[in-house]
C-alpha positions in Angstrom: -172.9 -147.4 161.5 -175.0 -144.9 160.4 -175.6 -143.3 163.5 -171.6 -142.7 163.5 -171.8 -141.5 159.4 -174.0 -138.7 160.4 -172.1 -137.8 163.6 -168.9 -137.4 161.1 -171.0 -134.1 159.7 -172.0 -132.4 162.5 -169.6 -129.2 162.9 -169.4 -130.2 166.3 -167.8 -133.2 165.9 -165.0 -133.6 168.5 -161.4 -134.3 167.2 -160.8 -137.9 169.1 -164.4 -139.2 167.5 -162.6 -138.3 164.2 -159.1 -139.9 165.8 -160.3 -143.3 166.6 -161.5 -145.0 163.2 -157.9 -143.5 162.0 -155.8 -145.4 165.0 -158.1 -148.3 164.7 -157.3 -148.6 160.9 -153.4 -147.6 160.9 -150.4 -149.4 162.1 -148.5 -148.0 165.0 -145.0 -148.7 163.5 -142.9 -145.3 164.3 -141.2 -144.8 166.6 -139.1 -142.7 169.0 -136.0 -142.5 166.7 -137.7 -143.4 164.0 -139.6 -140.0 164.1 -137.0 -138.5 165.0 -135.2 -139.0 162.3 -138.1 -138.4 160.2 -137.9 -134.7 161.4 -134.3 -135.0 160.5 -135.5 -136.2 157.0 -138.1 -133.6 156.7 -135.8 -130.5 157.2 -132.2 -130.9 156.2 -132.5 -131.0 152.2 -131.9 -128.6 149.4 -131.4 -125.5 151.7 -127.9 -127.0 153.5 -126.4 -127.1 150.1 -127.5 -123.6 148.5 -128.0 -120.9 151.3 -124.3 -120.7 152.9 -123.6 -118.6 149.8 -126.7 -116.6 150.2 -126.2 -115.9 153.8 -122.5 -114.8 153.1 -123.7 -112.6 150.8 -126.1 -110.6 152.8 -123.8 -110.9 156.0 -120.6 -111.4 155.3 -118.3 -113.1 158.0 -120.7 -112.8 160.3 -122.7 -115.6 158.8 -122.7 -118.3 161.1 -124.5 -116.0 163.8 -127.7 -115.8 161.3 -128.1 -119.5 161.6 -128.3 -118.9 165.7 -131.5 -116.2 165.1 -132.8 -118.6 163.4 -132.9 -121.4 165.9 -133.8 -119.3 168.6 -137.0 -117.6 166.2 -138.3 -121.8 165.2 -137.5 -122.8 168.6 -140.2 -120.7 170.0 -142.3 -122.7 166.9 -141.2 -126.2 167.7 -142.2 -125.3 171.7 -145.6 -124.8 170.4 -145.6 -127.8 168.3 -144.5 -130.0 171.0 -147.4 -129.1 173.2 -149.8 -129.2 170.8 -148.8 -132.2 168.5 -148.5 -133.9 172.2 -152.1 -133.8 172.5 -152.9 -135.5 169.5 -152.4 -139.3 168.8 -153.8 -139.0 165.6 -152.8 -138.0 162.0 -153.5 -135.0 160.8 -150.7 -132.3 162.4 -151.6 -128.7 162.2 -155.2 -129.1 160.5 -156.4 -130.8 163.1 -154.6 -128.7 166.0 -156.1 -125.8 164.3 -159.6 -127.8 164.2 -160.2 -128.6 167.7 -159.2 -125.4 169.2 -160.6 -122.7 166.6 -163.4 -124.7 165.2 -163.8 -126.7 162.1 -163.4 -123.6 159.4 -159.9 -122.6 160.4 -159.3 -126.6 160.5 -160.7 -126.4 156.9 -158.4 -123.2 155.9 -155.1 -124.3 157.9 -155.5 -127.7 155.9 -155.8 -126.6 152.4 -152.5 -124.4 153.4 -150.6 -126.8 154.9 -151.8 -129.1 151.7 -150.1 -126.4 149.5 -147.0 -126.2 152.1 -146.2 -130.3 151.3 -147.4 -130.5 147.5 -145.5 -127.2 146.6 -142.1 -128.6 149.0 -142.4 -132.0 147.6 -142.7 -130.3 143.9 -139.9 -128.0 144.7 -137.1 -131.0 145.8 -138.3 -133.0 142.6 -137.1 -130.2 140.5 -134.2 -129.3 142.4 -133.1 -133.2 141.9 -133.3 -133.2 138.9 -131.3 -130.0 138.3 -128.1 -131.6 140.9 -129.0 -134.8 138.2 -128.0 -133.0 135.0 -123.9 -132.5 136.3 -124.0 -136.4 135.7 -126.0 -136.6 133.2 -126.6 -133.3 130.9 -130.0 -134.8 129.2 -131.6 -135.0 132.4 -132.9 -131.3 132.1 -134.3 -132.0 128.6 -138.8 -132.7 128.4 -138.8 -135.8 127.9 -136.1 -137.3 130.0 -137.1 -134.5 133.0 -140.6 -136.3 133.1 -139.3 -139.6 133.1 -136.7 -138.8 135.8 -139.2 -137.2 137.7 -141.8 -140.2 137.4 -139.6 -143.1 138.6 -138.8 -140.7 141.2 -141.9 -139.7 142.7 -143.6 -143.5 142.0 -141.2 -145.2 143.8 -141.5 -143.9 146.9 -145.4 -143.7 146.2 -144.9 -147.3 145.6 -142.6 -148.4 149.2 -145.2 -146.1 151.6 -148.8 -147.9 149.8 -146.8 -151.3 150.9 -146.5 -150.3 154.4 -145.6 -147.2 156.8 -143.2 -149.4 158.9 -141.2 -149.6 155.2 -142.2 -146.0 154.5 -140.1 -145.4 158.1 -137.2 -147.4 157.4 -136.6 -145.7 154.4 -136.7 -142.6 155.8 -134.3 -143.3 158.6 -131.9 -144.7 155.9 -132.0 -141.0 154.2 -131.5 -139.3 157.4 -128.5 -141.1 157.8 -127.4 -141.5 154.6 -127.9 -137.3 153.8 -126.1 -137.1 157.0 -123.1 -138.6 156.3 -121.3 -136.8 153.3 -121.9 -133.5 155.2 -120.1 -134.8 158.6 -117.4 -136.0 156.3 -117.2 -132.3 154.7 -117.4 -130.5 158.1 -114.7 -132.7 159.9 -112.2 -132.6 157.0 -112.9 -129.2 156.7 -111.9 -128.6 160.2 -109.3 -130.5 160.6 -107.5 -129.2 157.8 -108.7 -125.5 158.7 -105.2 -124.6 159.6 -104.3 -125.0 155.8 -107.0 -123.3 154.3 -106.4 -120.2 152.3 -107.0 -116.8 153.1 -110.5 -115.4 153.4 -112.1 -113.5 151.2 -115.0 -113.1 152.8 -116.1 -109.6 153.8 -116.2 -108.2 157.4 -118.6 -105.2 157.3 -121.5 -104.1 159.8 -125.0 -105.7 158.2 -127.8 -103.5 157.8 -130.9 -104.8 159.9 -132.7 -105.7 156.6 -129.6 -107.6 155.6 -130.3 -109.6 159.0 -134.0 -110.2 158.8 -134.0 -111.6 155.5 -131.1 -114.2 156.1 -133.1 -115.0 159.1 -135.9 -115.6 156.5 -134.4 -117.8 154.1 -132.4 -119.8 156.9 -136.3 -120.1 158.6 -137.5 -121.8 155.2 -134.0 -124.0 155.4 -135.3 -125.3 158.7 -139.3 -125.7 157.8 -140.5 -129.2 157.1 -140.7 -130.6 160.8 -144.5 -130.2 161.1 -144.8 -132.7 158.1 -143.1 -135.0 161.1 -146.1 -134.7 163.0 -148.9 -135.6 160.7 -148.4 -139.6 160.9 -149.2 -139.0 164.9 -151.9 -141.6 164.1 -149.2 -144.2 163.4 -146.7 -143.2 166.6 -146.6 -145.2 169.3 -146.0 -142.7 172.1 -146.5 -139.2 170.5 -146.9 -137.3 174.3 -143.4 -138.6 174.9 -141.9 -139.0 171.4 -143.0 -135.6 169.6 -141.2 -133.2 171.8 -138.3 -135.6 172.3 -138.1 -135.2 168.5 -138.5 -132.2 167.8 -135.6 -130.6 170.1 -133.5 -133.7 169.5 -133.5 -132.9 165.5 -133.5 -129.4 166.3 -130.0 -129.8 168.1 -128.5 -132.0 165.0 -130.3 -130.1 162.7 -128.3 -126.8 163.9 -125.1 -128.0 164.6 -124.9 -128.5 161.0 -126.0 -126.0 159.9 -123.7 -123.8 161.8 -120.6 -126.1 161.2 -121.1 -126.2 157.8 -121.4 -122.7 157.2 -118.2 -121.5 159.0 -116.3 -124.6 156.9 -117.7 -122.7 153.6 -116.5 -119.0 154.8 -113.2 -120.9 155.9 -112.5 -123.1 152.7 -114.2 -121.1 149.6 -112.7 -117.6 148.6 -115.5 -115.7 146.8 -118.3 -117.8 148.6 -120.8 -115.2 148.0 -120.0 -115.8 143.9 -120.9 -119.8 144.0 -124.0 -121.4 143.1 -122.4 -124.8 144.5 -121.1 -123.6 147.6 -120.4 -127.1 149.3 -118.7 -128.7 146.0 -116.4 -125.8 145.2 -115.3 -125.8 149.0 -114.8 -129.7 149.7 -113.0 -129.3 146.1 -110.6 -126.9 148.1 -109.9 -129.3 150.5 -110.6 -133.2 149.3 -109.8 -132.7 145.3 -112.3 -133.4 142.7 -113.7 -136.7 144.3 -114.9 -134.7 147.1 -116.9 -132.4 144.9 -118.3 -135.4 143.3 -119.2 -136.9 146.6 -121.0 -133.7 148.3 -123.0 -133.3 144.6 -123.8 -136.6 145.6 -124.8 -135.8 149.1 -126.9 -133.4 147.4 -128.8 -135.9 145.4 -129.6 -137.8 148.7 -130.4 -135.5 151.2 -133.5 -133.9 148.5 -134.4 -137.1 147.8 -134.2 -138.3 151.2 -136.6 -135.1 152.4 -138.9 -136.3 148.9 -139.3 -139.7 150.9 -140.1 -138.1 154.4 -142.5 -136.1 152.5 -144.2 -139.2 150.8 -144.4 -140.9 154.4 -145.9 -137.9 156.4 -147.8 -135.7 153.9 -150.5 -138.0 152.4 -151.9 -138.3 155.9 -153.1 -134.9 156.2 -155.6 -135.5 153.1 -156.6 -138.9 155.3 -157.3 -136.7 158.3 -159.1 -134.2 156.6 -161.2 -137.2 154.8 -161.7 -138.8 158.2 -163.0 -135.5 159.5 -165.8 -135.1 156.7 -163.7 -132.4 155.4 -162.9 -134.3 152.4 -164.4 -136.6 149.9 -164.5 -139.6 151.6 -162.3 -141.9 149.7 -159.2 -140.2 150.8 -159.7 -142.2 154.2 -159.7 -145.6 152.2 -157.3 -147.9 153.6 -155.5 -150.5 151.9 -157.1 -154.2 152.9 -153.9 -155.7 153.4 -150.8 -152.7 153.5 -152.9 -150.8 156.3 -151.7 -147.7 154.2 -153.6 -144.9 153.4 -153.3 -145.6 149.6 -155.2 -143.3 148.2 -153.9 -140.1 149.4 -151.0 -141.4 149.5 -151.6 -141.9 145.4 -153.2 -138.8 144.9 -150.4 -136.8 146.7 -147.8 -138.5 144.3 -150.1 -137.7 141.1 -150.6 -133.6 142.3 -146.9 -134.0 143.5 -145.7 -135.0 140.1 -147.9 -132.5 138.0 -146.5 -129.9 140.1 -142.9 -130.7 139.6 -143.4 -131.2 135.8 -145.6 -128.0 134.9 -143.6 -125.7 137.8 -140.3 -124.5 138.7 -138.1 -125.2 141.7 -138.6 -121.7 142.7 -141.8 -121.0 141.9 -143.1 -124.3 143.8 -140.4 -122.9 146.5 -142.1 -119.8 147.1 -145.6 -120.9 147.5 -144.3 -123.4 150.1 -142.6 -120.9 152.1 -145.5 -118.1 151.8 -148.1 -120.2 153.0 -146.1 -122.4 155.8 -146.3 -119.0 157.4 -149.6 -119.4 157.9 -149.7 -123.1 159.3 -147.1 -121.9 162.2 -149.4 -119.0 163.1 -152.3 -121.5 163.5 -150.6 -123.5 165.8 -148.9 -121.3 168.1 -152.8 -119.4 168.4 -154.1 -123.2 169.2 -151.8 -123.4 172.2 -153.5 -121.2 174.7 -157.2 -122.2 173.5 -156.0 -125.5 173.8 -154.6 -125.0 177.7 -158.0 -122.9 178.3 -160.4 -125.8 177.2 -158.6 -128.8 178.2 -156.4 -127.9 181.1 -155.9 -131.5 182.5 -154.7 -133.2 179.0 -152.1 -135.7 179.3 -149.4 -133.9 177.1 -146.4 -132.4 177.5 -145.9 -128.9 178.8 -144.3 -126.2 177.9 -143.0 -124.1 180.5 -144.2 -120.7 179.9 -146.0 -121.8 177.1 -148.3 -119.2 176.8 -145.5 -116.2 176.1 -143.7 -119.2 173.6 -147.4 -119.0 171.8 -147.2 -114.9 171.5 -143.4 -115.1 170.7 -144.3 -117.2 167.8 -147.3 -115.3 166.4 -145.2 -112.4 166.7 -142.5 -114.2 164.8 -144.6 -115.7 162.2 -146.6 -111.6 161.7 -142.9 -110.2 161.2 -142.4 -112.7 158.5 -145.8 -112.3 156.6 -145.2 -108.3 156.7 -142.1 -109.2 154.3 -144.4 -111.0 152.1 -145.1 -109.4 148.4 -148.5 -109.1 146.7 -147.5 -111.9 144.1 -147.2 -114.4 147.5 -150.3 -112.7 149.0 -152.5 -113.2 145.9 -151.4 -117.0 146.0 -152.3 -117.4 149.2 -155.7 -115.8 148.9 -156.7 -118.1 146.1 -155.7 -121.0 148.3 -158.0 -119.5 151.3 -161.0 -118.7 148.4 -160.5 -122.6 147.9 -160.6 -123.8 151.1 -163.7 -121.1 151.9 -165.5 -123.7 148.8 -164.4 -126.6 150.3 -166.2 -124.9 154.0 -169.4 -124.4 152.6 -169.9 -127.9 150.7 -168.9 -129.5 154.0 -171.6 -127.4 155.7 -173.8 -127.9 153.2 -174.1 -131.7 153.4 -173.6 -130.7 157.6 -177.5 -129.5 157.2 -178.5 -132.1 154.4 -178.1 -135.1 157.3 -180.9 -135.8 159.7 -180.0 -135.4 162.6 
């Protein structure tokens, strides 16, 4: 045991000796559809009922086309996830893609921002819950009640994933569906009754190409959250087959509503570029008050259904990073009798809720979307070392996976040009951070014997 304690220091530690105690440890409860639908979980949530507005704005009728740039831009992402995260039966996701193919200080860095990516997101849905909370009940966006709301919500869920992943799963599947279904009820009445709808207000005008990129922006931030699907890899039973199954699969559902939805909001609302509600006003239009109330509920569901993805997928990044000798040790612990990661997964609801209480939704918003940038860069530059160094891994290929990595870096460059200083600054406290965390970890690296 000892021997194995210092071989967890050495910087060239490889990533399956770091893999193994976490599979040996961890329950292998999720599944092909399960995961699936945990990528489901993970991406469809506040965005679906906020942006149509925003996008109509910027583009006018031709609104529904920004959602197809958008696939086609985080398809070229997901392609390089699939590979990768195919490689890797282990939890962790993009810190420890980003680990074993350019070496244990951009592990280090792509983990602390992938950290602030789920913390910040998870922060971000909290708030937004509670705002969607106060058209029931007014108080809800008062101190005192806002923490308490905020508290049950983010300890529950804390609670149900300590108790077991195969519960943390089943939860999350229920979300997917149950987020799912309001909006299939608003797109099909929506279309069905299109032939009654009133007359369009929305403007037909030629966008600018700035008008373009950034609805491709915002509508790339509406589809982020899947790499928080691939962290649990540890406790997947068949990630080389399951991870690219589903990540195209959730893609595909994931886009098709998207794109339905948004033509039933330029169809239904007049003025859509005016509403902060645009769902609500829109199924109002077309199903009376009771279908406003039941898309604000949808609302409430969906963020707290992408809350509980987060609360099953994010705490293992802090156990991989911990099983690595990248973080204190006691992140690794492991519940005698759950099997859970319990202690990241309580410290992840403790940072989680003192984010959501002392921040904004937008300003926990922005820091996930600045530095998720980042974590999708890492990955798709992990995909060519990784074919280079281990040509004969069983994983899924991508075909013409090498142009699908320089497609995405080039994607993910274009984004981070658009990025102000106020984003920039944030990010670079996060990467003086994780530069600290580098040097104690290479630090107690020379203190062992070796």
């Amino acid at each position: 045991m000892a021997k194995a304690a210092r071989q967890r220091q050495q910087f060239s530690i490889e990533w399956w000796a770091v893999a193994t105690p976490s599979n040996a440890g961890l329950v292998q409860a999720i599944g092909r559809w399960s995961l699936t639908a945990l990528v489901v979980n993970c991406v469809i949530g506040s965005g679906v009922f906020g942006l149509p507005s925003l996008v109509v704005g910027l583009l006018g009728s031709a609104g529904p086309w920004a959602y197809v740039a958008a696939t086609a831009g985080i398809a070229v992402i997901m392609a390089c996830f699939a590979e990768v995260a195919s490689q890797f039966p282990a939890a962790g996701g993009p810190y420890l893609y980003a680990r074993e193919s350019l070496g244990r200080f951009a592990g280090i860095q792509v983990g602390w921002q992938a950290w602030l990516v789920r913390l910040t997101s998870a922060a971000a849905n909290a708030n937004l819950f509670v705002i969607y909370l106060g058209e029931f009940w007014p108080q809800a966006g008062q101190p005192g009640p806002r923490a308490a709301v905020l508290t049950l919500l983010i300890g529950l869920l804390a609670v149900v994933n300590v108790r077991g992943v195969s519960a943390g799963a089943q939860l999350s599947s229920f979300f997917a569906v149950a987020k799912l279904v309001p909006l299939l009820i608003f797109i099909s009445a929506g279309l069905w009754l299109m032939g009654s709808a009133p007359a369009s207000t929305v403007p037909s005008f030629e966008p600018k190409p700035a008008a373009w990129f950034e609805a491709v922006l915002l509508l790339v931030f509406a589809y982020g959250g899947f790499e928080a699907a691939m962290m649990p890899m540890g406790e997947a039973r068949n990630p080389r087959r399951d991870a690219p199954f589903a990540l195209f699969t959730a893609l595909a559902v994931v886009t098709t509503v998207y794109v339905l939805n948004q033509v039933v909001v330029q169809t239904w609302l007049v003025n859509a570029a005016e509403s902060k509600r645009p769902l609500a006003d829109a199924a109002r239009q077309f199903m009376g008050g009771g279908g406003a109330v039941l898309i604000s509920l949808g609302a409430l569901i969906s963020i707290y259904g992408q809350l509980s993805a987060a609360t099953l997928s994010s705490p293992r990044l802090s156990f991989a990073l911990a099983e690595g000798g990248d973080f204190p040790a006691f992140f690794a612990r492991i519940h005698p009798r759950f099997r859970t990661p319990f202690v990241s997964i309580l410290v992840f609801a403790v940072l989680t809720l003192a984010l959501a209480i002392g921040g904004s939704f937008k300003w926990n918003a922005v820091l996930s979307a600045v530095a998720r940038l980042f974590t999708y860069g890492a990955v798709c530059a992990a995909l060519p070392v990784l074919r280079r160094s281990r040509p004969d891994a069983p994983s899924f290929r991508m075909p013409a996976g090498s142009l699908m990595a320089f497609l995405g870096l080039a994607f993910c460059l274009a984004m981070v040009s658009r990025m102000g200083i106020p984003e920039m600054q944030i990010i670079a406290v996060t990467v003086v951070l994780a530069l600290v965390n580098w040097m104690w970890v290479a630090r107690r690296a020379r203190a062992v014997p070796r």
